[in-house]
N, C-alpha and C positions, 0 to 999 in steps of 0.2 A: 410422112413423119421422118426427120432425122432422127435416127438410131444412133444410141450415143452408149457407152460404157455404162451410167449410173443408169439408165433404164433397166427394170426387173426384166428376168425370165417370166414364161409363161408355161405353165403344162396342166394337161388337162386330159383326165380318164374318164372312163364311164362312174369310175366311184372311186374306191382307197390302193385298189390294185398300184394305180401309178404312182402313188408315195414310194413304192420300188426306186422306180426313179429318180421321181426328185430327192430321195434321200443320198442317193448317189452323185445325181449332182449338186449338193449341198456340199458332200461328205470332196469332192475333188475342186470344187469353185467355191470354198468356205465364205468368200467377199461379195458373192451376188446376192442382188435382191432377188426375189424368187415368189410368184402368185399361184400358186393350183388351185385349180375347178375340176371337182367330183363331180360328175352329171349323176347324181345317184335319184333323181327322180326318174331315170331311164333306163338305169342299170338291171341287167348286163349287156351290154351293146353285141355280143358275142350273137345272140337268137334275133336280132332285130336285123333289118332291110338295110341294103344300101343306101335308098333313098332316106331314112329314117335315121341314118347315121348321120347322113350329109349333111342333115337337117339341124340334127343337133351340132354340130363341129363351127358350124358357117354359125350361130347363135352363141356360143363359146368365144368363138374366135373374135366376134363383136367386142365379149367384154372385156378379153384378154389386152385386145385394142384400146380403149376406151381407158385403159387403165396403162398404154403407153411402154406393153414391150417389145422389146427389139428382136426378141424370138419365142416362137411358138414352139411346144415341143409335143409333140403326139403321144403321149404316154401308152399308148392303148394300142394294139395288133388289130383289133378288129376295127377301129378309126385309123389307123393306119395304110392297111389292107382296101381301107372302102372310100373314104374322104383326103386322103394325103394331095393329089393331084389335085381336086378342089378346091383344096384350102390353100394349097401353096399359090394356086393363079389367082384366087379368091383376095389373096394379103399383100399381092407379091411386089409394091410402090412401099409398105409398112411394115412387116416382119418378114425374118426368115425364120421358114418351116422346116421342123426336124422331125423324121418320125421315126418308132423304135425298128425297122426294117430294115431298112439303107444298109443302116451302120452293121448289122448282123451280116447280109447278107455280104459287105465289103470283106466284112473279119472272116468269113466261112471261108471264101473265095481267095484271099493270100494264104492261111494256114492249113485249107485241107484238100487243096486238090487232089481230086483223083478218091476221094474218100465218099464213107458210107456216112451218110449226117442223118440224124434222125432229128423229128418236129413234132410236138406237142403242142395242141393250140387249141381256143374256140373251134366250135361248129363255122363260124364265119370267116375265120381265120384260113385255118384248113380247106375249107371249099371256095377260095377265092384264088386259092392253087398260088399267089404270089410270091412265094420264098421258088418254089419250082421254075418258073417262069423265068424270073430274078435271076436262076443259079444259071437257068440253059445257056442266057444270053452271053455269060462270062466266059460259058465254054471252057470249064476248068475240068468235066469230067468228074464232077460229083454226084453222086445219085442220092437222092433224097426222098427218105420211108416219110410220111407223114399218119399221125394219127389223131381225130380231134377227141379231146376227153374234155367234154361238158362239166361233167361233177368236180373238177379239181377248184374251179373258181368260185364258186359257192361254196365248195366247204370248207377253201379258205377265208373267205368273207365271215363264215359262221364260227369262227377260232377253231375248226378242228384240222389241226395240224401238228406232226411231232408229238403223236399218241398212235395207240392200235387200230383207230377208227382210217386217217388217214394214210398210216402202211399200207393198211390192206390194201385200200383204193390204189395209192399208187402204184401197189405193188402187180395187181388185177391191169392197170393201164399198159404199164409197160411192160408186163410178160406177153401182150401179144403180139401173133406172129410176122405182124405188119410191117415190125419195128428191126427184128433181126439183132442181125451181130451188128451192130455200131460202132465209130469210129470219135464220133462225137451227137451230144441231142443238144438239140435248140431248146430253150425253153420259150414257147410264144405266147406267152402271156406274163403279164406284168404284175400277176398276182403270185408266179409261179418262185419268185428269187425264196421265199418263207417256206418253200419246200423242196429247195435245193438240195438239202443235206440229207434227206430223204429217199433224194433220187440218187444223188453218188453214192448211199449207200447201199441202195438194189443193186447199181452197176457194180459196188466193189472195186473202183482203180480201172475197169474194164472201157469205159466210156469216158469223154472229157463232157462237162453237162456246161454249156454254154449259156450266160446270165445275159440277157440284151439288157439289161438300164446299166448295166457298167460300160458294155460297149457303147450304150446311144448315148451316157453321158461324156465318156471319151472324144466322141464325134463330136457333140456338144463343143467341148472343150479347146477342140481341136481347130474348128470353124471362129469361136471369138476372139483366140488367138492369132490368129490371119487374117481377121476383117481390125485387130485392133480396138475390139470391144470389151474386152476382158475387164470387170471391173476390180477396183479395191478398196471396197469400203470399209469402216472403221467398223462401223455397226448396220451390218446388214440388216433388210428386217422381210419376213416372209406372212406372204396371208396367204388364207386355206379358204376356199369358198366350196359350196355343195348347193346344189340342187334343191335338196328336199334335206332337211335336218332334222334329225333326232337323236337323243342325247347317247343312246345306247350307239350307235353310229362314230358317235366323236367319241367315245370311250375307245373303240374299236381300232381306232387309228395308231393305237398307241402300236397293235400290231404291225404297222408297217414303217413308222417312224422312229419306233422306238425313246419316244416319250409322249406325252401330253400335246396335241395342241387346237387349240381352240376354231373353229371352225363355223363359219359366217355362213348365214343363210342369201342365197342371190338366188329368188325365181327365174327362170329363162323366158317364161310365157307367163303372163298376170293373166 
């Protein structure tokens, strides 16, 4: 496929976490067109297999194809972490692949060397050691505390965020001792930007809390302007697909896009 400017973006999470993102790159590439796929028939990909991720990504990444965009964008830490390499050799004649990692790991590695970086992520995230691994190879001298907190993604999925229900939690996450004195925290999940303001304020000024869909749409941004893809369309137009659809669901969304939008049902498996 030639890749051409007016072709859409593509990004695609386990569920609505990744609106993070694509609101971000909406909100810095106002003229692209733009597809996201919520795998929310399988969410949350965070407790599921490598194999089981791959699975789904490679079936994703089909339709994302099929529908003619010039870039794939991994919304997701634990499809990131698991199917990235995958999917990029998987695509790699038909889109290019961005996933929310890279770009993190680039921005950590110019502005903190030598510093204490703390990570908050999925169970799968976390245990795939990849931001550690990512940081050695830079050899910038950064030490990285990681800790996975399970319960942050589901209780933002359930709206409870920016009330006393999710303080507490947060605040029980990050008080432990895993974490330390920080210099800056990752946030590794894509659900995580809706309780930013939550977490700079346990730090208090203390920690810089670090938003990956700003940086990965950066990177984004960064890449179509050097390939010459950048589009500028008069009227962009963006479709939302999911998995498995339900109404209470698409209400939900409004949480991370901050309005309304409608939301197509695409089975992955009949």
């Amino acid at each position: 496929m030639n890749k051409l400017p007016e072709n859409p973006i593509g990004i695609f999470d386990s569920g609505i976490g990744g609106l993070t993102v694509a609101h971000a790159i909406k909100s810095l590439m106002p003229h692209e067109h733009m597809i996201y796929f919520g795998d929310t028939a399988h969410l949350p990909y965070g407790d599921k297999s490598e194999a089981a991720i791959q699975a789904f990504s490679v079936k994703i990444a089909n339709v994302l194809l099929q529908k003619k965009c010039k870039v794939i964008v991994i919304a997701c830490h634990s499809a990131s972490s698991a199917a990235f390499e995958l999917l990029k050799e998987y695509v790699r004649h038909e889109a290019h692949v961005i996933n929310v990692i890279d770009p993190m790991i680039e921005f950590v590695s110019q502005k903190f060397s030598g510093a204490q970086v703390g990570l908050i992520g999925t169970k799968r995230t976390v245990q795939s050691d990849v931001y550690s691994k990512k940081l050695k190879e830079l050899n910038k001298n950064i030490t990285l505390h990681s800790l996975a907190t399970p319960l942050l993604a589901p209780m933002i999925e359930e709206g409870f965020f920016n009330n006393k229900i999710s303080g507490d939690i947060v605040a029980q996450y990050l008080s432990d001792s895993s974490l330390g004195e920080l210099d800056a925290l990752i946030l590794g999940c894509t659900h995580y930007p809706l309780i930013k303001k939550e977490i700079e304020d346990f730090y208090k000024g203390r920690t810089q809390v670090l938003d990956s869909s700003l940086v990965a749409a950066q990177s984004l941004h960064s890449f179509l302007l050097s390939e010459g893809l950048l589009n500028n369309a008069s009227k962009p137009e963006s479709h939302f697909f999911v998995s498995d659809y339900t109404e209470s669901f698409e209400a939900s969304t409004r949480l991370f896009f901050g309005q309304n939008l409608r939301l197509e049902a695409h089975r992955l498996w009949d």
